[in-house]
TIFIGU-439791 format. One line per 8 residues: number of its first residue (from 0); their letters; for each residue x, y, z of C-alpha. Coordinates in Angstrom, 3 decimals, padded with zeros to 6 digits. Each point is the difference from the previous one (the first is absolute). Last residue first. Example, Ala and Ser with C-alpha at 12.3 -4.5 7.8 and 13.67 -1.06 7.14 Angstrom:
REM TIFIGU-439791
1 = SA = 013.670/-001.060/007.140 | -001.370/-003.440/000.660 .
***
This chain:
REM TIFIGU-439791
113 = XXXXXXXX = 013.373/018.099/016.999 | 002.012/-001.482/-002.567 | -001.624/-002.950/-000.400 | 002.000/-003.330/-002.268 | 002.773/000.846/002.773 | -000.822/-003.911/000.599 | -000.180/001.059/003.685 | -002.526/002.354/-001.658 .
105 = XXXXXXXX = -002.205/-002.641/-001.271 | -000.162/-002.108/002.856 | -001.369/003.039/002.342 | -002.168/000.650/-002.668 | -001.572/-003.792/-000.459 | -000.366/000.146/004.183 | -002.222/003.288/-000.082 | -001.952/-001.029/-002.954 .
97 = XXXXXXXX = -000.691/-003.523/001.889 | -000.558/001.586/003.530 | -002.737/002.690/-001.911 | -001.714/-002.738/-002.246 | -000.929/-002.317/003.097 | 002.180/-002.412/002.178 | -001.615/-003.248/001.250 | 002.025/-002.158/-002.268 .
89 = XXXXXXXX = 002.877/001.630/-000.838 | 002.152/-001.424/002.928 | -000.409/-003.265/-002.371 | 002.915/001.925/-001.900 | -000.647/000.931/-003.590 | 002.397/000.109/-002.847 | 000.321/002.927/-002.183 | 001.627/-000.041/-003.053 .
81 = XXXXXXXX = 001.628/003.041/-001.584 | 001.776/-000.365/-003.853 | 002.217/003.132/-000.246 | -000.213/002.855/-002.654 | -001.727/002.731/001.101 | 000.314/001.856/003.247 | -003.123/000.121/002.369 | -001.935/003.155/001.013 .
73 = XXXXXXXX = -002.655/-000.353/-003.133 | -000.443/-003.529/001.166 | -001.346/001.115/003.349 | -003.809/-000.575/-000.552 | 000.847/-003.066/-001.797 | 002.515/-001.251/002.500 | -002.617/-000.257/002.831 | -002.765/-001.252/-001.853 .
65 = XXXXXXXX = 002.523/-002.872/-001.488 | 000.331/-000.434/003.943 | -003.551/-000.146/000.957 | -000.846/-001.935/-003.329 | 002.472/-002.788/000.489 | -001.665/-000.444/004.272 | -003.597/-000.201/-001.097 | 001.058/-002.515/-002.523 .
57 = XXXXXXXX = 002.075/-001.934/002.803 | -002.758/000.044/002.579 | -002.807/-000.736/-002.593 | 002.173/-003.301/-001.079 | 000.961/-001.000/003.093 | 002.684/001.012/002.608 | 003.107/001.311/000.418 | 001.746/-003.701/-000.144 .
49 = XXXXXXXX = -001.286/-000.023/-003.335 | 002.579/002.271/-001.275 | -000.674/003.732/-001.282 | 002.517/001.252/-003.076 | -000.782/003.296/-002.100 | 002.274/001.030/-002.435 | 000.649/003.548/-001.269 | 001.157/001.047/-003.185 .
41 = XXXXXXXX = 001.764/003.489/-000.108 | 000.064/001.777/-003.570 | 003.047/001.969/-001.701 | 001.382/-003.309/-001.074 | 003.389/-001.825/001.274 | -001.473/-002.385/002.818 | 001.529/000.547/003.143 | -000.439/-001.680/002.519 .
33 = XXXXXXXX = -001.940/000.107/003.567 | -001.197/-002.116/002.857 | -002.867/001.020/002.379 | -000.564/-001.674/003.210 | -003.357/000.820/001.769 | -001.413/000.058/003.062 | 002.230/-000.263/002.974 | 002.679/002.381/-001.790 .
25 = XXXXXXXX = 002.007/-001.471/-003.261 | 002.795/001.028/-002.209 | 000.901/-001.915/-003.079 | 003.048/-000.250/-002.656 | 000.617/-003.107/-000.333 | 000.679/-000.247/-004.116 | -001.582/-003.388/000.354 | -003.356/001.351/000.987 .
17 = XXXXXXXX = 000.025/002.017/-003.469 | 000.790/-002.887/-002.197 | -002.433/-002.341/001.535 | -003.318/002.150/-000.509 | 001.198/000.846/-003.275 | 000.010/-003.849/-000.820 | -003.294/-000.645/002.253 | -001.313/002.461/-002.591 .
9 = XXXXXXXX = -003.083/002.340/000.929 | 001.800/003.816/000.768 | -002.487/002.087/-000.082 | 000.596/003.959/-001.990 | 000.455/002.955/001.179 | -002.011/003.776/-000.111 | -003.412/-000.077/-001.404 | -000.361/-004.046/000.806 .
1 = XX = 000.967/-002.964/-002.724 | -001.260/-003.296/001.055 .
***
């Protein structure tokens, strides 16, 4: 799916080349790894694991945080691949904990410049 500002990420190959570069930060939340990708557009991946919880939980959970970027994608540099894992902390947090985690994440990346 192509959004107003980035792009999804959907291949397990992209997926896999970006978590082996190893470059993540995390907080109790979320854990964001980055790379980048050599276009003038961000792609952003979303990654929820059973162990969260079920199906509604983990939906309800990808379109809190690709929510969160999308209202912020304007503030983010272009050029990287961004996936976004979620922590079972997640769980019983609403939209404001899950924008507030993705932009701590995202300027430990220096990907924010505020």
């Amino acid at each position: 799916m192509k959004y107003k500002n980035f792009e999804t990420l959907k291949s397990n190959t992209d997926f896999n080349r970006v978590y082996a570069a190893k470059r993540s930060y995390a907080n109790r939340l979320l854990v964001v790894y980055i790379l980048e990708n050599g276009t003038d557009a961000n792609r952003l991946g979303v990654s929820v694991s059973k162990k969260v919880g079920n199906s509604i939980v983990r939906h309800r959970l990808a379109r809190l945080i690709r929510e969160s970027y999308r209202l912020h994608a304007d503030e983010v540099m272009t050029g990287f691949d961004i996936i976004v894992v979620a922590r079972t902390g997640l769980k019983n947090k609403d939209y404001f904990e899950t924008e507030s985690a993705l932009l701590h994440l995202l300027k430990m990346h220096k990907l924010i410049n505020k």
